[in-house]
N, C-alpha and C positions, 0 to 999 in steps of 0.2 A: 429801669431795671428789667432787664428779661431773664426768664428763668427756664434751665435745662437740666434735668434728669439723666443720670448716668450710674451703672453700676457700680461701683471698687469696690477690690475683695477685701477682706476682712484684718485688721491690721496685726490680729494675733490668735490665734488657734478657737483658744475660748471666747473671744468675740463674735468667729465668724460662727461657730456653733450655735452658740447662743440663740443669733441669727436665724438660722438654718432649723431652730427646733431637733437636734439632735437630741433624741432620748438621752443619749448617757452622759450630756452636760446636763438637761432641762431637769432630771432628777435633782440637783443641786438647788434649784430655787422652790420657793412655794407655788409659783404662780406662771404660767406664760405670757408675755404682752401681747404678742398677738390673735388674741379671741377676748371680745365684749366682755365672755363672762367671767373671765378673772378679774377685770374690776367690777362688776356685780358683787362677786364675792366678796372681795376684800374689801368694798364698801360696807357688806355687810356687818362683818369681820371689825371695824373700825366703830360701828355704830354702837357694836356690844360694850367698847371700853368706856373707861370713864377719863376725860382729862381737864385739866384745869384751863378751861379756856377763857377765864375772868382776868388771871392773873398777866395770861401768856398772850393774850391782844393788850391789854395796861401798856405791856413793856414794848411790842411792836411797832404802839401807836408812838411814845415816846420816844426809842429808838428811830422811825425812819422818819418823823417828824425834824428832829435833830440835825437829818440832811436834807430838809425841802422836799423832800417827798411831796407829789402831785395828787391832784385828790383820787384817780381811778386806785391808789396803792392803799391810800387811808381810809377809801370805799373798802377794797377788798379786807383789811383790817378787820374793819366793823363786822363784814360779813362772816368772818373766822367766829366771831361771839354763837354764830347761828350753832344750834346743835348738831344739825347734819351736814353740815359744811366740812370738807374734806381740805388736803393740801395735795400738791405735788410739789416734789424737791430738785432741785439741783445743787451744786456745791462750787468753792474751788478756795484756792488763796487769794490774798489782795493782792493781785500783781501789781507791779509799778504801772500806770496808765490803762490800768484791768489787764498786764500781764499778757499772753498769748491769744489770738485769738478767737480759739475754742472756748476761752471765756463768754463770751459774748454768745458765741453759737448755743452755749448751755441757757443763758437768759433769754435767747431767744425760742428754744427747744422747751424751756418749762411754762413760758408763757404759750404757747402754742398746742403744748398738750393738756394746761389746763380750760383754754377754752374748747377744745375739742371733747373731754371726759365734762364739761361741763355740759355740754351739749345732748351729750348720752344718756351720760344717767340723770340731768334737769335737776341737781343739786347743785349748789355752790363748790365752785372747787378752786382755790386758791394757789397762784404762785408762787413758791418760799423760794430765796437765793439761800447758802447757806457758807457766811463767808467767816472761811475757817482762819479767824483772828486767832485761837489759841495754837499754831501751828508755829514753831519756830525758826526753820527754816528761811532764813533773811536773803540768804545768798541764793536761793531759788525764785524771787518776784522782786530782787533791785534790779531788776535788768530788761530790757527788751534786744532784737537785732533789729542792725539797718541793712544796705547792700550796698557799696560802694566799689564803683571802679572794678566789679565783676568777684569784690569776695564777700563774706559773712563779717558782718562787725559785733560785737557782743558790746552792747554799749550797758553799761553801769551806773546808776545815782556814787557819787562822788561822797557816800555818807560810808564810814566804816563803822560794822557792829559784829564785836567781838565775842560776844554772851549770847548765850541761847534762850533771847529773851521771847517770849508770846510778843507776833508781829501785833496785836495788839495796843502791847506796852512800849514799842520802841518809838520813840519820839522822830517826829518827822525834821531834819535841817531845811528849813526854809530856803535859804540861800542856796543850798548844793540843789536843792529839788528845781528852784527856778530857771538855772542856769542851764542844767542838765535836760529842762525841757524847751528852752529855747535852743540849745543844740542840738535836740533832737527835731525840732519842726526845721530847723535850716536842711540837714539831712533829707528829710523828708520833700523839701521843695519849696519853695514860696507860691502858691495860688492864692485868690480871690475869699478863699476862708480862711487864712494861716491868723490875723487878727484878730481875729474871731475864737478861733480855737486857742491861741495865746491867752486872752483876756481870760475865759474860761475857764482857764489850767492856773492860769497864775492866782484865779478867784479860789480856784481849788485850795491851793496850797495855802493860801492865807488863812481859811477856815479850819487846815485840818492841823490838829497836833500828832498825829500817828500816820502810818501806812495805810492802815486799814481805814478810817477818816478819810483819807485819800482816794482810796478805794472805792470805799461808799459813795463819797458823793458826785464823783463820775456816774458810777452806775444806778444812782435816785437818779441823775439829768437825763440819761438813756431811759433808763426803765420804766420810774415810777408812772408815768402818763401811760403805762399799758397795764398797769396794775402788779406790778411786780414790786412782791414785799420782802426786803432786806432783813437780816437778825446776823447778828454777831458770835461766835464761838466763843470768841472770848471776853466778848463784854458781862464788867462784875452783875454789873443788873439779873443779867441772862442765868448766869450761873447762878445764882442763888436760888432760881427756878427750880433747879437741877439737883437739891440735896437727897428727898426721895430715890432719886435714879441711881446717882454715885451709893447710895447706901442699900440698893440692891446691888450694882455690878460689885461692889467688895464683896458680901454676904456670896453671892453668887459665883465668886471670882475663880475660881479652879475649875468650876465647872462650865463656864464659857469658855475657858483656855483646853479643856478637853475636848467639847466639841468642835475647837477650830483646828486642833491637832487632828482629830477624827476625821475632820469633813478634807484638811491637808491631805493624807494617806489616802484615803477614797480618789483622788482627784489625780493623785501620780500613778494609783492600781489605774488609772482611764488613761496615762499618757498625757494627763493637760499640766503644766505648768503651774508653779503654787506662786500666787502674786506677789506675796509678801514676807519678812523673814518670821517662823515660826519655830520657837521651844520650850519646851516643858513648865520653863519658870516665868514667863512674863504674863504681871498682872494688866496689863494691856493697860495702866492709867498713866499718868505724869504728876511731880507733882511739883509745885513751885517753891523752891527756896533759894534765899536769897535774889528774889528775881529771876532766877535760871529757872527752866522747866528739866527737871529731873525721869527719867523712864524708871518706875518700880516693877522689879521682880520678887518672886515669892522665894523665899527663902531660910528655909529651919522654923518655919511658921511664923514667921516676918514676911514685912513689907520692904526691900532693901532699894535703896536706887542704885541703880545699875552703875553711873559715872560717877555717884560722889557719897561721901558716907552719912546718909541719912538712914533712918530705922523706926518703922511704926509695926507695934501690935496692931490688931485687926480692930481690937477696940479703938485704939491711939487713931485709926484712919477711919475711923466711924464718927468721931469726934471730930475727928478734920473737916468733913461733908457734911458734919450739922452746923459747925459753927462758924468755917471759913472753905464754903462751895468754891469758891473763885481761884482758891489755891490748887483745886482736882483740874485736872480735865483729861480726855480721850484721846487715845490713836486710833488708827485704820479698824481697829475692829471694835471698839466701843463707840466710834464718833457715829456710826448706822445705827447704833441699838439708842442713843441716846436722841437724834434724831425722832426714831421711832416715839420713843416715849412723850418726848414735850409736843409734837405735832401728829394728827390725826393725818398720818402719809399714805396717799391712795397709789402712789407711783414716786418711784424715785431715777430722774434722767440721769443716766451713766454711758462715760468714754469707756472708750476700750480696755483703758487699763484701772478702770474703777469694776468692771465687768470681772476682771481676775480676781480682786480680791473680794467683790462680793460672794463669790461661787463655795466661798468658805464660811459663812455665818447662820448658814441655817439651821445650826445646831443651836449657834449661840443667841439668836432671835427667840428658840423653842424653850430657851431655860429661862424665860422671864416669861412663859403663856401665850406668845405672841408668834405670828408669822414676818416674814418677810416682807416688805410694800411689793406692788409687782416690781420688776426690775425695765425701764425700757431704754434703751440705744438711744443716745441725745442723737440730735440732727446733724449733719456733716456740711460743708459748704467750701465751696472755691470760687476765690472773684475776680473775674477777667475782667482788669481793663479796658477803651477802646484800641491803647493804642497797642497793648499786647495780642491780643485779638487781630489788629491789622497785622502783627508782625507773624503771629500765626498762621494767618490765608496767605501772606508774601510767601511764607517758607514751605509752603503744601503741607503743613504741619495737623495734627488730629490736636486737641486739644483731649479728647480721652485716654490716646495713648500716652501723653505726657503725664494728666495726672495719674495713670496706671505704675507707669514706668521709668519716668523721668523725661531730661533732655538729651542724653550723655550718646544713647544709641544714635539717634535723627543727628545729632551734631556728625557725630562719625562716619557715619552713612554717606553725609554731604561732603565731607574730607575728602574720603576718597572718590566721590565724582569728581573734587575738583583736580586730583591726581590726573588728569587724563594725557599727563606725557609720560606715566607708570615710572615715577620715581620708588614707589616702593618694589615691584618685581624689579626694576633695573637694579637696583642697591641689593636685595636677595638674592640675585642671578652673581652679581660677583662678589658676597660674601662668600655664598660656595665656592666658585673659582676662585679666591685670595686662598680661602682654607685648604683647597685642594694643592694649590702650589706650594703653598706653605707648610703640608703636609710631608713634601718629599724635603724642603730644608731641613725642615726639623731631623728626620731619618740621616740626611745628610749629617746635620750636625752629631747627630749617634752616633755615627759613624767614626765620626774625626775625631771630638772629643767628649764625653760623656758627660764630663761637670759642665756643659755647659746649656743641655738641656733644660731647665729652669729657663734659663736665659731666654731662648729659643721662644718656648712656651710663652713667656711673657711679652716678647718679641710680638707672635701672633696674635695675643689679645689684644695687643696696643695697635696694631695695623687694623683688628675690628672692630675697637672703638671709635678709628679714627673714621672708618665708614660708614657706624653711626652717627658721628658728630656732622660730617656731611650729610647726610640723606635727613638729621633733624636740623641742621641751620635752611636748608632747600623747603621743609614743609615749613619753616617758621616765614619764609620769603612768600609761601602759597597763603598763609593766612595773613600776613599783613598786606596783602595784595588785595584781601577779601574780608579784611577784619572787621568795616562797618555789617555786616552780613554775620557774622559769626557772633559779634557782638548782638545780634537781634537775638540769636540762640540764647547765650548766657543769658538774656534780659527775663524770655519768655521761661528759661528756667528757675530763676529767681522767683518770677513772679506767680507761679503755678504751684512747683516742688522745688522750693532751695534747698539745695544739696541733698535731694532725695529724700524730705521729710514733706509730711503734709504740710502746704500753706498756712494751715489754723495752727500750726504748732512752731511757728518760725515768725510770722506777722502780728501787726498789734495792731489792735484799731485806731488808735488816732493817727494813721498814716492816712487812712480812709476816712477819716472825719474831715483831714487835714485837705482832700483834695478834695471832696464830695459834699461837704457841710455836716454840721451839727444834727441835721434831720436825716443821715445816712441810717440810722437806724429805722428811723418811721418809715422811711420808704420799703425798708426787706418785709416789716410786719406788718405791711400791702398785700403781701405777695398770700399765694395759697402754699403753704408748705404743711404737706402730710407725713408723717411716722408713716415711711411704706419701703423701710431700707435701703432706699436710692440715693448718692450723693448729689444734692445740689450744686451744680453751677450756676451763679449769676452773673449776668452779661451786663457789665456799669456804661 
């Protein structure tokens, strides 16, 4: 692997700010990542609370233990008991096969900045992943893409789930899981590791009863040997951790939903974009019945759920969080506060679009005594193959400008050099000349008879259609003429920016596992990669 350094701008207004240290985003957080002494601070900040760290390593141990966890994760466990031992966070859902790439970029991003803040301040500072099993969103991580034949395929686990169950709770189909990943490694290629990577996956699925099972124990075989420690949102264990918390954000609950209204308005008075939907009545929890996760709002001094008719007094869901935690749990704006609370968080790694809706919580951070963790920009990454790479120096192509811009300009650009018998001016030269002549028929036909003008008119669009249809069967003659060549474009677009999205947000790792092996991860966490806002490329 070789590694290159480049800049791209910023993928959304508040991120590139962010970035940039712009006062009138930077007012929005407690903290800035960029200078030492914000995590000084905020270590110190962290050393003042008090948290149950008897309870909340018990259950980590047993938790990643569960999925084979390696000993650098079950080190790092142990070392969370230490008093001054810190964490840093990252998140995401259980994707199908860990889901998009940027997955993996975030466990590589928090493993990286915790031995880096380790380094600094010569505490323990541990890697938490933070996989948001109580999230119900099913139809957002059964899926990955492939690339076939020059289009996007949306490929899907062949399981339908109809209820808005915590991916959690949803039971994994062994059988649709199997088949669907052996379709996906044929997709993918047959290479020197594809049995390898089968074996693996099919061992997965055997062990896991859920998504999130699935999940995990992909990313214990990646991670845990770098010390990256696993916890569950929605595991019941976890939650029961959690009744204290939930029995503050109720107590609390209007006045966290005020300060994120507050900090909303502040945020459109600046022009930035609000990340998330926000109104008056949402108590920002969920709560489980029937299996479904329900959204409550506040409502005539109720707790109402939004899609179905359930109804708790303030008492009635104080009851709930003492005596069945497992049944609560968080959205976008309690899942950071609660976060906060079970883990002693020195930094929390965040995408661009986790950066929007941070920008709105530090109101609701301030109504539990607490600050914000700093906030820092996960790591970015793009991975060039050899043979993309060769196809890139054939074509004089930049590979910065592609992932700036795309392929779509350099494709066209080459178009028209290959034009060089000027079929497009010749076709343009006598569409005006057609129009011109057919200018005075028309008049002509005014002339003669009136009704028949429509006709006429339509007469001359159909004579200039028919010179598009020429001048595009001629350019489709120029590119099958040239199509292995073009086809290297489509490839290198694909494989950089498909369809004008970042690569980590379109690819999935075990395409990359699939051609490169099982140690494709240990090779990147070789590499020297610094938090210093540049996107990596790597050269496989």
């Amino acid at each position: 692997m070789r590694l290159k350094e480049t800049f791209l701008p910023g993928s959304n207004v508040i991120a590139a700010d962010y970035i940039a240290e712009k006062t009138t985003l930077s007012a929005f957080f407690d903290y800035t990542y960029h200078h030492d002494s914000s995590y000084e601070e905020r270590y110190k900040e962290l050393m003042e609370r008090h948290q149950d760290r008897a309870n909340l390593t018990e259950h980590l141990m047993t938790f990643n233990e569960k999925f084979e966890a390696e000993g650098p994760a079950l080190t790092n466990i142990e070392r969370l008991q230490q008093a001054e031992a810190v964490t840093v966070v990252a998140g995401q859902q259980a994707g199908v096969l860990t889901g998009p790439l940027y997955t993996i970029n975030k466990a590589i991003s928090v493993i990286k900045l915790a031995e880096e803040k380790e380094r600094k301040l010569g505490v323990p500072v541990i890697p938490v992943f933070w996989v948001a099993g109580e999230d119900h969103d099913y139809h957002e991580v059964n899926h990955i893409y492939s690339y076939d034949e020059g289009r996007e395929r949306k490929e899907a686990v062949p399981q339908k789930q109809m209820t808005k169950q915590a991916l959690s709770d949803i039971s994994l189909d062994h059988d649709a899981m199997n088949t669907w990943t052996r379709d996906m490694l044929k997709r993918f290629g047959e290479t020197s590791y594809t049995k390898e990577i089968q074996g693996f996956l099919e061992g997965v699925t055997e062990k896991s009863n859920t998504y999130v099972d699935h999940f995990c124990y992909i990313m214990t075989k990646l991670f845990s040997k770098h010390g990256l420690v696993l916890v569950d949102s929605g595991n019941r264990d976890f939650r029961r951790l959690q009744t204290d918390a939930f029995k503050q954000m109720i107590h609390q609950n209007e006045t966290i939903n005020e300060g994120v209204l507050t900090q909303a308005a502040h945020l459109s008075e600046e022009n930035y974009p609000i990340g998330v939907a926000v109104d008056d009545q949402q108590a920002n929890l969920f709560v489980k019945v029937n299996g479904e996760r329900i959204l409550l709002e506040r409502l005539n001094g109720r707790f109402e759920g939004k899609t179905a008719s359930v109804s708790y007094s303030k008492e009635e869901l104080l009851e709930l969080a003492e005596r069945q935690p497992e049944d609560l749990s968080n959205n976008v704006v309690t899942r950071p506060i609660m976060q906060d609370l079970m883990f002693p968080v020195l930094g929390f790694v965040a995408g661009p679009g986790e950066l929007a809706y941070w920008a709105l919580l530090k109101p609701a951070f301030h109504t539990f005594g607490i600050k914000m963790p700093v906030i820092v920009p996960r790591l970015t990454f793009t991975f060039v193959e050899r043979h993309i790479q060769k196809y890139v120096d054939d074509l004089s192509l930049s590979d910065d400008k592609i992932l700036k811009s795309g392929i779509d300009h350099s494709k066209e650009t080459y178009m028209r050099q290959l034009d060089d018998v000027g079929i497009g001016t010749t076709f343009n030269d006598a569409k005006l000349k057609v129009e011109e002549i057919h200018q005075n028929l028309r008049d002509l036909t005014e002339s003669v008879d009136r009704g028949l003008e429509r006709f006429a008119e339509k007469n001359g669009r159909f004579l200039q259609r028919q010179l598009d249809l020429l001048q595009q069967k001629l350019y489709q003659s120029l590119e099958f003429q040239h199509e292995n060549t073009l086809a290297k474009f489509d490839e290198v677009g694909f494989a950089l920016k498909p369809n004008g999205a970042p690569q980590e947000r379109k690819w999935n790792a075990v395409y990359y596992l699939n051609w490169h092996g099982l140690d494709f991860v240990d090779q990147m966490m070789e590499l020297e990669l610094p938090f210093n806002d540049k996107h990596k490329v790597i050269y496989l």
